[in-house]
LUMNUGU-795337 format. One record per residue (C-alpha): residue number from 1; x, y negated, z negated. Coordinates in nm, 4 decimals. Layout:
<sites>
SITE   num          u          v          w
SITE   NUM          X          Y          Z
...
</sites>
This chain:
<sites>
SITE   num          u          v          w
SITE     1     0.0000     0.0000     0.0000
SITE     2     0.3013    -0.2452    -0.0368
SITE     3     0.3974    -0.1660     0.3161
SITE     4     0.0796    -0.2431     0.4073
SITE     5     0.0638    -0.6022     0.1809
SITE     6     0.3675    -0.7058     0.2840
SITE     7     0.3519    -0.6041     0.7024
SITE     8     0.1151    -0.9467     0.7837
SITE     9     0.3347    -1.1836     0.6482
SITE    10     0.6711    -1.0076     0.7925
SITE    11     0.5438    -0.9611     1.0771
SITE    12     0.4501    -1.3289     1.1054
SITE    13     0.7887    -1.4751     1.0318
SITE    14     0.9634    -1.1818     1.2527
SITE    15     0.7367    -1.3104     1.5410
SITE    16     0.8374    -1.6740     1.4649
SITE    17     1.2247    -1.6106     1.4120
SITE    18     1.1645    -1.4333     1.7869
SITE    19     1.0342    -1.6934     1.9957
SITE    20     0.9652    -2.0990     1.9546
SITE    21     0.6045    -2.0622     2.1120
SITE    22     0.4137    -2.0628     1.8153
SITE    23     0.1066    -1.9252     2.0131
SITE    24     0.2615    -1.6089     2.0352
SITE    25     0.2067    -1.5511     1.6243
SITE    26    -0.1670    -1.5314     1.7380
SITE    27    -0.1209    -1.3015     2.0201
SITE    28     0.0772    -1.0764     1.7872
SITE    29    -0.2130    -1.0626     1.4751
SITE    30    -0.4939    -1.0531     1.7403
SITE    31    -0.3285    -0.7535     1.9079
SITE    32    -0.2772    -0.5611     1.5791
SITE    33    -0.6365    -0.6931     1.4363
SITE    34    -0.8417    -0.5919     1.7123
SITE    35    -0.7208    -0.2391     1.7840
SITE    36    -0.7418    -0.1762     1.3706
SITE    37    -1.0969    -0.2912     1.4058
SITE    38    -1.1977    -0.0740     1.7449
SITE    39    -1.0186     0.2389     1.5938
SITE    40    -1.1545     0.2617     1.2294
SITE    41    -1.4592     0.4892     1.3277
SITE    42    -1.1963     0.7215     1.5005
SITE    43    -1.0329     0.7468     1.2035
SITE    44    -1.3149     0.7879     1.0190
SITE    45    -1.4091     1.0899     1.2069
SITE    46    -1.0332     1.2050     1.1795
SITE    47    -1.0402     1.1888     0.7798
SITE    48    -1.4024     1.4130     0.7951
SITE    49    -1.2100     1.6705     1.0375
SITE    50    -0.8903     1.7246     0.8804
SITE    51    -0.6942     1.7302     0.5957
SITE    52    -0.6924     1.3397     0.4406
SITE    53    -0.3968     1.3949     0.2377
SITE    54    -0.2245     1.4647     0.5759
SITE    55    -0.4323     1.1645     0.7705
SITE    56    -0.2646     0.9518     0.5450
SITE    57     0.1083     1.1136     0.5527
SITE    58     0.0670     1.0369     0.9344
SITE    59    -0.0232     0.7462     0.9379
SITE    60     0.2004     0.6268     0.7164
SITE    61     0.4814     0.8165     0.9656
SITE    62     0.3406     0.5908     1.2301
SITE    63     0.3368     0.2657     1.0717
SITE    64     0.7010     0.3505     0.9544
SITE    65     0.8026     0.4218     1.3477
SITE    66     0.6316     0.0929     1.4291
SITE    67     0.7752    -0.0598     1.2097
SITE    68     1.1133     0.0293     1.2939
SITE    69     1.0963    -0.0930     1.6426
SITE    70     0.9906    -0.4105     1.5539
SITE    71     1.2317    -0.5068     1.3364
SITE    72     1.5077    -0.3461     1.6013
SITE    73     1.2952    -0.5545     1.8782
SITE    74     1.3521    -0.8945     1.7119
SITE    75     1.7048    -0.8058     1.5361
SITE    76     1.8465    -0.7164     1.8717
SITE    77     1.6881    -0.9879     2.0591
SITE    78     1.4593    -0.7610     2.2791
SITE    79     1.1387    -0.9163     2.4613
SITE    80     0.8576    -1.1121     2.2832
SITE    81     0.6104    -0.9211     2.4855
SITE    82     0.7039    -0.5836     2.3386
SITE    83     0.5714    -0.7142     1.9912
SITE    84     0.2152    -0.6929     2.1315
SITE    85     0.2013    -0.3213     2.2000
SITE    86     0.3954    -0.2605     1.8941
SITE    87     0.1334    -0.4312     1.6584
SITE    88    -0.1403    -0.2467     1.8678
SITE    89    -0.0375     0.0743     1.7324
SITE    90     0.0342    -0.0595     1.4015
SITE    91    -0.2917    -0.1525     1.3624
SITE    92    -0.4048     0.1791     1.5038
SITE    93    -0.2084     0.3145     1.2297
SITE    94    -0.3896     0.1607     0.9428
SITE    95    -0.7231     0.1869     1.1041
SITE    96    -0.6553     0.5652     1.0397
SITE    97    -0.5171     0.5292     0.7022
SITE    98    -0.8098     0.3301     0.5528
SITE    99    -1.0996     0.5713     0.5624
SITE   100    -0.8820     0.8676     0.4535
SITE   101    -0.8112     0.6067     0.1416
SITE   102    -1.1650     0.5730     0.0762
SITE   103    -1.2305     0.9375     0.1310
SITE   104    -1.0017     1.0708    -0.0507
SITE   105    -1.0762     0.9457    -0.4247
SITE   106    -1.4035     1.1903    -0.4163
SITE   107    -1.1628     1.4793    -0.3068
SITE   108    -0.9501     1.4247    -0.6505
SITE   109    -1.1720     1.3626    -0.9279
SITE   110    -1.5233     1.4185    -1.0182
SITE   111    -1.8410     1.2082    -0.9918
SITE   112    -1.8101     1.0865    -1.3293
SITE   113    -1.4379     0.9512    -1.2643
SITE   114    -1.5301     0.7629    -0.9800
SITE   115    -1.5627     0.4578    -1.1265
SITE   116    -1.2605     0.5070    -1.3433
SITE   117    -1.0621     0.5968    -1.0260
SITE   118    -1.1988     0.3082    -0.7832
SITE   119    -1.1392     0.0222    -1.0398
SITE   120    -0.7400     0.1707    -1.0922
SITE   121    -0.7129     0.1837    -0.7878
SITE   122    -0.8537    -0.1698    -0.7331
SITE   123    -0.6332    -0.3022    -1.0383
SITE   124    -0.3039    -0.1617    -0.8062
SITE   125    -0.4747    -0.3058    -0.4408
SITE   126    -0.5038    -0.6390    -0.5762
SITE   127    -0.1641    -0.6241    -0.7911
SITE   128    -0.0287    -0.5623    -0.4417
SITE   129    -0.2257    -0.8163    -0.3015
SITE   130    -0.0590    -1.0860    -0.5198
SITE   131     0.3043    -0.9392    -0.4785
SITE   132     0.3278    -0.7675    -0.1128
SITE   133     0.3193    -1.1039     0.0825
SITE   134     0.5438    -1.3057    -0.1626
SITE   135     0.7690    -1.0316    -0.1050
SITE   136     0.7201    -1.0125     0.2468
SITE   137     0.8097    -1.4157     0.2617
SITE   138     1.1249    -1.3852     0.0362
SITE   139     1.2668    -1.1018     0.2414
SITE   140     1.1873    -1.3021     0.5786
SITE   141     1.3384    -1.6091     0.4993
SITE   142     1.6547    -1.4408     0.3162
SITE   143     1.7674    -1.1567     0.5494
SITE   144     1.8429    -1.1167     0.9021
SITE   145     1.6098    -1.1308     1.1932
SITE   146     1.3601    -0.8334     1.1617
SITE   147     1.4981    -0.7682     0.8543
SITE   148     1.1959    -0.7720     0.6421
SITE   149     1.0180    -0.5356     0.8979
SITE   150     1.2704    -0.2923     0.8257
SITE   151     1.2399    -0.3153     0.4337
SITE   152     0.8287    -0.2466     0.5095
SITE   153     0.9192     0.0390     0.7026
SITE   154     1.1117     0.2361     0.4375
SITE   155     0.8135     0.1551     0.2378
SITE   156     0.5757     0.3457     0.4301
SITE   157     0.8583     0.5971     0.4932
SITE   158     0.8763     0.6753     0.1190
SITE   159     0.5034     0.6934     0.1426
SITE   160     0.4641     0.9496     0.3624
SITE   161     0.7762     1.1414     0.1746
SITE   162     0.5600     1.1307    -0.1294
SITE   163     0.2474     1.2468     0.0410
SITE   164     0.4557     1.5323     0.1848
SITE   165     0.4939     1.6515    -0.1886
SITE   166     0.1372     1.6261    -0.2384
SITE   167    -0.1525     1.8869    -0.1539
SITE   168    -0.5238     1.7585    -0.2199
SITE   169    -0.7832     2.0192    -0.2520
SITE   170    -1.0040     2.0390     0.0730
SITE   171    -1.3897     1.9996    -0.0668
SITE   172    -1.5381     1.9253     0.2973
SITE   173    -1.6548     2.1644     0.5542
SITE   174    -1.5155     2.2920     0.8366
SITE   175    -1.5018     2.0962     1.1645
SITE   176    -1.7582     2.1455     1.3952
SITE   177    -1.6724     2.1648     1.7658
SITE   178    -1.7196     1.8209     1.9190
SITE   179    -1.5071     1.5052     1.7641
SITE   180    -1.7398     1.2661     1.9438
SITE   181    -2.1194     1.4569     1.8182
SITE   182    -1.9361     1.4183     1.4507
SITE   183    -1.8628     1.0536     1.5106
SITE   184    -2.2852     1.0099     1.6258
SITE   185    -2.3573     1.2243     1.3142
SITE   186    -2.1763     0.9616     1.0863
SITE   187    -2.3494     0.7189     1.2627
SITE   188    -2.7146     0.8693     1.2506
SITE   189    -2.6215     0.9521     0.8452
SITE   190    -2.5334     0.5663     0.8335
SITE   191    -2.8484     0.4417     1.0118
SITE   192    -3.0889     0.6766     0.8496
SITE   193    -2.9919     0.5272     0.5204
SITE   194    -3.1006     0.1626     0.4766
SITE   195    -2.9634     0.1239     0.1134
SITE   196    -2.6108     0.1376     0.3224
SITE   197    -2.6673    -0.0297     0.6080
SITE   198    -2.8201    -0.3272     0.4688
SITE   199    -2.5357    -0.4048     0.2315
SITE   200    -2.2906    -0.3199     0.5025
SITE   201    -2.4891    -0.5937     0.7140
SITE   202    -2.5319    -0.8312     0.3714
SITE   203    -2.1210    -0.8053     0.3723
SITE   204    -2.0688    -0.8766     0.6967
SITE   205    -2.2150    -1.2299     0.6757
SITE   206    -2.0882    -1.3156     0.3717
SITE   207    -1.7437    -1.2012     0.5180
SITE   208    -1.7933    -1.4224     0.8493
SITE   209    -1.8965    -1.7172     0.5988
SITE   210    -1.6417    -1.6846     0.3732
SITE   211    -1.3690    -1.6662     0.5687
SITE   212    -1.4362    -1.9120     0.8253
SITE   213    -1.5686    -2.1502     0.4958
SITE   214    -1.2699    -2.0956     0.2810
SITE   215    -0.9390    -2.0652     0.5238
SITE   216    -1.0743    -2.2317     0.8070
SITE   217    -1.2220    -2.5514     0.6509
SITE   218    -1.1032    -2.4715     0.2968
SITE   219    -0.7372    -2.5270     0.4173
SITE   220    -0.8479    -2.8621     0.6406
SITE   221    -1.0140    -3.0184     0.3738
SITE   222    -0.7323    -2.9380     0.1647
SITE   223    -0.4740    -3.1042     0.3714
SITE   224    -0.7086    -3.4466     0.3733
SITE   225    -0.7266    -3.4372     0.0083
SITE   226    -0.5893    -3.2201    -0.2477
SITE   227    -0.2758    -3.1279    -0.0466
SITE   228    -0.1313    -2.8044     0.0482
SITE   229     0.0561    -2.7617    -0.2707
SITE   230    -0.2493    -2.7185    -0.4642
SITE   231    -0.4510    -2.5514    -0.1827
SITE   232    -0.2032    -2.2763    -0.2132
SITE   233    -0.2217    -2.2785    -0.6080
SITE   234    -0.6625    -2.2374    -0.6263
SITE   235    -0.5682    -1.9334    -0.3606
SITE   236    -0.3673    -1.7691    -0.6615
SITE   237    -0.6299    -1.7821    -0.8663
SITE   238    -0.8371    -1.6032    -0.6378
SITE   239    -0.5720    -1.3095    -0.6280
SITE   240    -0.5788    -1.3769    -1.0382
SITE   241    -0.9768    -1.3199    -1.0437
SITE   242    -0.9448    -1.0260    -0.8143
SITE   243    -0.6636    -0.8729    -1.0709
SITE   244    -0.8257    -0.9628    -1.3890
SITE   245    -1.1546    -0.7874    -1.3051
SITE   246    -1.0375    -0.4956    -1.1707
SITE   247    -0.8568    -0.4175    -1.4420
SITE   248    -1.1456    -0.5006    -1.6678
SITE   249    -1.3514    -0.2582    -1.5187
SITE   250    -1.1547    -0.0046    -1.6229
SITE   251    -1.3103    -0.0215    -1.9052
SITE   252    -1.6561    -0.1058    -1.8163
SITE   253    -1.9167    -0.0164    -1.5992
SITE   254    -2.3192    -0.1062    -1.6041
SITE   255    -2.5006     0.1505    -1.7259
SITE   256    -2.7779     0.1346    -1.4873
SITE   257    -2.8599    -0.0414    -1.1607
SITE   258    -2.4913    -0.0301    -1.0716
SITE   259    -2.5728    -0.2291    -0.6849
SITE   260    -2.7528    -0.4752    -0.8340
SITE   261    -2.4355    -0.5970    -1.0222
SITE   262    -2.2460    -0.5512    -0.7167
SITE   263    -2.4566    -0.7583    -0.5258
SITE   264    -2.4529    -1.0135    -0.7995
SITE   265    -2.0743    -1.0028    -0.7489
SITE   266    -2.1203    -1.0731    -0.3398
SITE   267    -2.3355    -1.3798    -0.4379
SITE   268    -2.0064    -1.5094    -0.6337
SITE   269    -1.8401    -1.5512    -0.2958
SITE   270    -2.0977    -1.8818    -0.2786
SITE   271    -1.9736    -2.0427    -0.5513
SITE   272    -1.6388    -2.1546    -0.4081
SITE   273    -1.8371    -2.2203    -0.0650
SITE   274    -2.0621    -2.4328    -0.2191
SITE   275    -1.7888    -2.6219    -0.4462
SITE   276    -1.5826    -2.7292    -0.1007
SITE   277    -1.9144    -2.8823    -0.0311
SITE   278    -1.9581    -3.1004    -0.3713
SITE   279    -1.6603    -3.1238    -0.5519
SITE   280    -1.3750    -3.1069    -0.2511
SITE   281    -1.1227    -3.3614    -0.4099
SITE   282    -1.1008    -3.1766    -0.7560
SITE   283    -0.8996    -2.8849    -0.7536
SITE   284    -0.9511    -2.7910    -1.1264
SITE   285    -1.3502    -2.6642    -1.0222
SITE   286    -1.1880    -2.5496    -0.6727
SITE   287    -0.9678    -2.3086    -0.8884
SITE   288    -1.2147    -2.1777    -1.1734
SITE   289    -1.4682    -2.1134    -0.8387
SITE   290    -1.2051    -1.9207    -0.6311
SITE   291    -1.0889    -1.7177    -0.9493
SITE   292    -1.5138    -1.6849    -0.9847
SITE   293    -1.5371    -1.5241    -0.5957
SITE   294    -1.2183    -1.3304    -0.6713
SITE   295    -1.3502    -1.1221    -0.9852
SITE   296    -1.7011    -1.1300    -0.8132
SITE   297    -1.5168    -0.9446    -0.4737
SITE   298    -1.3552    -0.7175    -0.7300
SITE   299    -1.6805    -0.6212    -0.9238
SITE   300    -1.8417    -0.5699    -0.5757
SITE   301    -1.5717    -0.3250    -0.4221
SITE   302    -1.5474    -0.1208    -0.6916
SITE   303    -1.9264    -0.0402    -0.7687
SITE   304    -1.9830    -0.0059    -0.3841
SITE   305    -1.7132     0.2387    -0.3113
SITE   306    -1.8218     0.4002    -0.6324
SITE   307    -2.2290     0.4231    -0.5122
SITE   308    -2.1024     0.5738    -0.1684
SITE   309    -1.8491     0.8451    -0.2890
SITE   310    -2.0855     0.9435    -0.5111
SITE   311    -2.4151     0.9386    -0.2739
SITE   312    -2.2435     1.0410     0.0562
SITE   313    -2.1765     1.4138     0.1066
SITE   314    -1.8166     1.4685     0.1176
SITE   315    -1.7921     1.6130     0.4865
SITE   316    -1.9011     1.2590     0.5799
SITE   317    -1.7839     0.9757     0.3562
SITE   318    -1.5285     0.9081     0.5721
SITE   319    -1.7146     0.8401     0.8764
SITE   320    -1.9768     0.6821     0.6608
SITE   321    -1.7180     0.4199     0.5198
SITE   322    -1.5480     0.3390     0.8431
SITE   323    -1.8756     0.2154     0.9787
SITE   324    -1.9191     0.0151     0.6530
SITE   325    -1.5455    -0.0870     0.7023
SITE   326    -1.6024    -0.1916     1.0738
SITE   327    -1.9530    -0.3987     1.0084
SITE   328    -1.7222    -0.5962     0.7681
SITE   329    -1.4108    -0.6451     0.9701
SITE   330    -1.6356    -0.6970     1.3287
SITE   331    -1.7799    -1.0034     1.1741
SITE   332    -1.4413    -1.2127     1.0224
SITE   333    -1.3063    -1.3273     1.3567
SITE   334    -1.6552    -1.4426     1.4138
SITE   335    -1.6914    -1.6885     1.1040
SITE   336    -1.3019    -1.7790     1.2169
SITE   337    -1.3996    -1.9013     1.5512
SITE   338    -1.7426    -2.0740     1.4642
SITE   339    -1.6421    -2.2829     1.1275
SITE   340    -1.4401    -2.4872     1.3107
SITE   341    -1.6889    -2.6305     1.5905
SITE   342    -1.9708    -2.5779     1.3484
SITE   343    -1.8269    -2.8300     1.1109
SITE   344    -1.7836    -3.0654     1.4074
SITE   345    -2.1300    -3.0365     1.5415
SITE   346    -2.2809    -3.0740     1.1256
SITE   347    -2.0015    -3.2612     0.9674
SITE   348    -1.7915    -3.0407     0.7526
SITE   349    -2.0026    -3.1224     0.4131
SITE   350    -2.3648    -3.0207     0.5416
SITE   351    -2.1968    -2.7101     0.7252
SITE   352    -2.0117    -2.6100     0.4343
SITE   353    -2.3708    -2.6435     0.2007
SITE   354    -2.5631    -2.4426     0.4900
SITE   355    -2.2857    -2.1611     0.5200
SITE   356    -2.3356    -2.1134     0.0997
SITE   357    -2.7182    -2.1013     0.1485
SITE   358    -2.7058    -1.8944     0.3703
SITE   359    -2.4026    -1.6206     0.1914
SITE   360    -2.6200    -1.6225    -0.1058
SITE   361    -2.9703    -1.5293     0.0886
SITE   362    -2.8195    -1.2722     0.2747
SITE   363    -2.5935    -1.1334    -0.0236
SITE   364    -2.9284    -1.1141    -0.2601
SITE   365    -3.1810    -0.9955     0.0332
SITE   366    -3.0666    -0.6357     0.0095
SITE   367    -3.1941    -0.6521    -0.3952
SITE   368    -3.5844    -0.6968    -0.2099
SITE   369    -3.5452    -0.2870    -0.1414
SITE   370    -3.6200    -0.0803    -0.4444
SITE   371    -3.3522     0.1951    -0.2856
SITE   372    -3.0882    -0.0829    -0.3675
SITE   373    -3.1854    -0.2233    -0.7001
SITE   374    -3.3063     0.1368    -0.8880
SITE   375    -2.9954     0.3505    -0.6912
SITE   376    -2.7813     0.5244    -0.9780
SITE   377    -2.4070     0.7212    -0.9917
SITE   378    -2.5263     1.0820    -0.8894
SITE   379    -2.3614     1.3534    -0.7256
SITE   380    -2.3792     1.4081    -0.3517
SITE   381    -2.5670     1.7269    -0.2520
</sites>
């Protein structure tokens, strides 16, 4: 997962230290975005099929080898071009590394350690999250070109080395004989249920607002006001809300209606939204909101995960999460590329209000359903 952390900012500066056209950089993350978006249900369908504790030793090879050659690409001076196929199948390797992740916690423990499991495993995710690109931009600027490519790919080399060492036992059924009529099966499961698709479509446009609210015109306003300084200091505290409640939740869980506080924690992701809006030019109530949407994004990932391990049969919660996982990733480029002209067109304040009305409607309208608010921690059949 450090690999992983550290691979957006690396790559970043090993693109930059490569070439003085700046509009490469976005060539680079677009070409390693979009294929990790387009191949998540493939490797959704891989994780159901085979052995996850090998999915993930594999990909972990693969992001290693890509590694590798980009750092050797930019250290030896090779062509800027070559980064774009490069990220491609980067991205392809940790579009079939996430859904084995969330797979794979059911395969280890039992129902009643799911929660346990997800919000450790959150506590070390967002630990990483803090660390992995401050590393990533220390080992840029201090070594050579490439060089902090390199370090990521012994990272996910010692990764897959201790994968190697480890055998999970194999609770899902045997593959049936056509990859593509599994992937339509994970589908119809996904459809069929509307307690998952409608928070999968809820997260989706809070994603798409959030996103293009907080980086895109976040950062803008920032620069017109507060300064970049402190822009970059209510961002920690986002990573510090995201720690903090993860780690709390290792202790506690709701004993009942466990989406309904989930849901509650999507709604969070309004608050900073709607404080860009009204209080732009104080960064104190920027920071307490941001930490607010952090431990609110925490408190929602960890109950979610934990409601579809433990309602999803395990021969499909793979395929099942990778359509949850694309619905959310689909829509962020999407809030990226309208925040910007909508803010021109409504004036960033009234856009910015608007864009937290409507996170918090669409975050709450799931809770209408009686599927979503009474659905409890039970064991798949």
């Amino acid at each position: 997962m450090l690999g992983t952390a550290m691979t957006p900012v690396a790559l970043a500066f090993t693109v930059l230290q490569s070439t003085t056209d700046s509009n490469y950089l976005g060539y680079v993350l677009a070409a390693q975005m979009i294929p990790m978006v387009v191949f998540l249900v493939v490797g959704g369908g891989l994780a159901d099929r085979f052995r996850r504790d090998r999915i993930l030793q594999i990909a972990n090879i693969s992001a290693c080898t890509t590694a590798v050659f980009i750092g050797a690409n930019a250290f030896f001076g090779g062509p800027v071009w070559l980064f774009l196929p490069l990220a491609a199948l980067n991205g392809i390797s940790e579009a079939a590394g996430l859904p084995a992740m969330r797979g794979i916690i059911p395969d280890l423990v039992q129902v009643e350690a799911l929660h346990r499991a997800n919000s450790m495993l959150s506590t070390v995710k967002n630990a990483i999250k803090v660390l992995g690109p401050t590393i990533g931009g220390i080992l840029a600027a201090g070594s050579v070109t490439g060089g902090a490519m390199m370090v990521s790919a012994v990272l996910f080399a010692a990764a897959a080395t201790i994968m190697g060492f480890v055998s999970v036992p194999t609770k899902h059924r045997t593959p049936g004989p056509s990859f593509v009529r599994e992937l339509q099966a994970g589908w119809s499961y996904f459809r069929a249920h509307r307690w998952i698709w409608s928070v999968s479509l809820a997260l989706a446009i809070v994603n798409a607002i959030y996103i293009g609210a907080w980086q895109i015109l976040g950062a803008t306003q920032a620069l017109q006001t507060i300064g970049p300084g402190a822009w970059g200091l209510i961002l920690s505290c986002n990573a510090a809300g995201l720690l903090i409640s993860s780690s709390v939740m290792l202790k506690w869980k709701p004993r009942s209606r466990p989406l309904v506080f989930a849901l509650g924690g999507a709604i969070l992701q309004g608050v900073p939204v709607l404080s860009l809006a009204l209080f732009g030019s104080f960064p104190v109530v920027l920071a307490a909101a941001s930490f607010t949407a952090g431990a609110g994004a925490a408190l929602f990932g960890v109950l979610w995960d934990t409601a579809l391990q433990s309602s999803i049969p395990l021969s499909m919660i793979s395929r099942v999460s990778a359509y949850d996982d694309f619905a959310a990733y689909v829509a962020i480029p999407l809030g990226q590329l309208s925040a910007a002209p909508l803010a021109s067109l409504l004036g960033i304040g009234p856009a910015l209000t608007w864009g937290a009305v409507l996170l918090v409607t669409a975050a709450a309208l799931p809770l209408a359903q009686r599927t979503v608010r009474a659905k409890e921690i039970v064991a798949a059949k």
